[in-house]
C-alpha positions in Angstrom: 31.5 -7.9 13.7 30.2 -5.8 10.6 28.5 -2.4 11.5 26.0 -1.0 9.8 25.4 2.3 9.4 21.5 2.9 10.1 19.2 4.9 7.7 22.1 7.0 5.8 21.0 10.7 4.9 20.8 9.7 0.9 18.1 7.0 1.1 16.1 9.0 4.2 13.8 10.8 1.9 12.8 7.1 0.2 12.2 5.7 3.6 10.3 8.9 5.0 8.2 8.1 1.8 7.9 4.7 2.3 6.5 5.0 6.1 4.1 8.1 5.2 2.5 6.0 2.3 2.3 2.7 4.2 1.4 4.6 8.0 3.1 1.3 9.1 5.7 1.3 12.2 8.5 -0.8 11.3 9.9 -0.6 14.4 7.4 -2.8 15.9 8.8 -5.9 13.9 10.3 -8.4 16.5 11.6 -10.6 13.6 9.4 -13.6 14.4 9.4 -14.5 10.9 5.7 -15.6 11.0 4.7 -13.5 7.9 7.5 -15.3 5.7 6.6 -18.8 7.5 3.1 -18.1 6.0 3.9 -16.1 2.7 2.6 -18.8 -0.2 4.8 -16.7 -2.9 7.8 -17.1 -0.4 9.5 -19.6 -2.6 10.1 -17.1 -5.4 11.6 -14.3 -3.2 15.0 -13.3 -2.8 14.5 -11.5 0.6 11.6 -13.1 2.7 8.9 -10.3 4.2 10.7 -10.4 7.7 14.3 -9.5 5.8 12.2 -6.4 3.9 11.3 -4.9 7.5 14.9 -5.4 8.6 16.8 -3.9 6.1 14.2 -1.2 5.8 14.6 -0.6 9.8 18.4 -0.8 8.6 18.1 1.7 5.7 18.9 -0.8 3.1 16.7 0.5 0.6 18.1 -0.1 -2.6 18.9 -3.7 -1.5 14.6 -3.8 -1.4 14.3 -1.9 -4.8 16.6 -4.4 -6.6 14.9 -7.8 -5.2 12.2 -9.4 -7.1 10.6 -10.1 -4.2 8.4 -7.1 -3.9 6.7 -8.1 -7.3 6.6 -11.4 -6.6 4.4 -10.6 -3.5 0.4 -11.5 -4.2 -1.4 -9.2 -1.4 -3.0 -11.7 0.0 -2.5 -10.3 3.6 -1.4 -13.5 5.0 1.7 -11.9 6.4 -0.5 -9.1 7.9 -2.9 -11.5 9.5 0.2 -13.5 11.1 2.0 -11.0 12.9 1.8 -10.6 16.5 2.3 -7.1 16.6 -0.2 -6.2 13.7 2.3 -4.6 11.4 0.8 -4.3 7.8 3.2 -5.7 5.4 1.3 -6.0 2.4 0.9 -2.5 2.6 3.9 -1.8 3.0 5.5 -3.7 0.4 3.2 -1.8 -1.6 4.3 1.7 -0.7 7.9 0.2 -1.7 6.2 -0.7 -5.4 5.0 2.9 -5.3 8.2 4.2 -4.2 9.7 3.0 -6.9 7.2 3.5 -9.6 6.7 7.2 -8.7 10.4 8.0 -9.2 11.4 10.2 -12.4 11.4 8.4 -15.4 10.2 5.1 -14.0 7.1 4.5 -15.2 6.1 1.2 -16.0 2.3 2.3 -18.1 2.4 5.2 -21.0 -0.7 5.6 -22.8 0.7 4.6 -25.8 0.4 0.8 -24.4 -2.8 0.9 -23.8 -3.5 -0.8 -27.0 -1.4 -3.3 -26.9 -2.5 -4.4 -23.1 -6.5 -4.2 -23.6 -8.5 -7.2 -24.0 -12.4 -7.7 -24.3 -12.8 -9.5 -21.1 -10.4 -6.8 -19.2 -12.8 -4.6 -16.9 -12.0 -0.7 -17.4 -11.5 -0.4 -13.7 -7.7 -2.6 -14.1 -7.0 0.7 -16.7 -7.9 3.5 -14.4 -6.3 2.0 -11.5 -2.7 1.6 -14.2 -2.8 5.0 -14.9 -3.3 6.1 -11.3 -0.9 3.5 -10.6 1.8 3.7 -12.7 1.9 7.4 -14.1 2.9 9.9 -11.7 
């Protein structure tokens, strides 16, 4: 048997941050796996929305960070609106993609892109909501 050691003291700040963005419990999660029974971009993740909630009830967070599935995810809330136990998951993958873009040096949106992003038919709102987004 293979022991894990639960939430260690180096990734506890990332999780504390993770749970005060999302206000979701994740130790509510029974592991029914009905959010990544119904998840339509399910194919194209690495670690299935059930797993996320694991290994962040685990600590795991870097294993999250360095999965493609948290982009992959559409925010559609079909996970959320499966769950028995009315955990949020699209949120909460979410605060993971802000985790991660809010760190030092990792942001994904300078203003020096802007021109090379902005098309006629793109409303100004999906430009605000970048730079809100992606430059802290």
């Amino acid at each position: 048997m293979i022991r894990v050691k639960i939430t260690p003291n180096n990734k506890q700040s990332q999780l504390q941050y993770i749970r005060e963005i999302s206000g979701v419990n994740i130790n509510k999660c029974i592991q029914c796996t009905k959010c990544s029974a119904g998840c339509p971009a399910s194919a194209r993740m690495d670690i299935l929305p059930h797993e996320i909630i694991r290994l962040l009830q685990l600590g795991q967070v870097e294993k999250i960070f360095h999965s493609k599935s948290i982009w992959n995810c559409a925010s559609c809330f079909v996970c959320t609106e499966r769950c028995p136990r009315n955990i949020d998951i699209a949120r909460l993958i979410e605060a993971i993609r802000l985790t991660i873009i809010r760190q030092p040096g990792k942001s994904k949106f300078k203003p020096d892109d802007v021109p090379g992003i902005i098309d006629d038919k793109m409303p100004q709102q999906v430009l605000v909501s970048g730079f809100r987004k992606y430059n802290r």
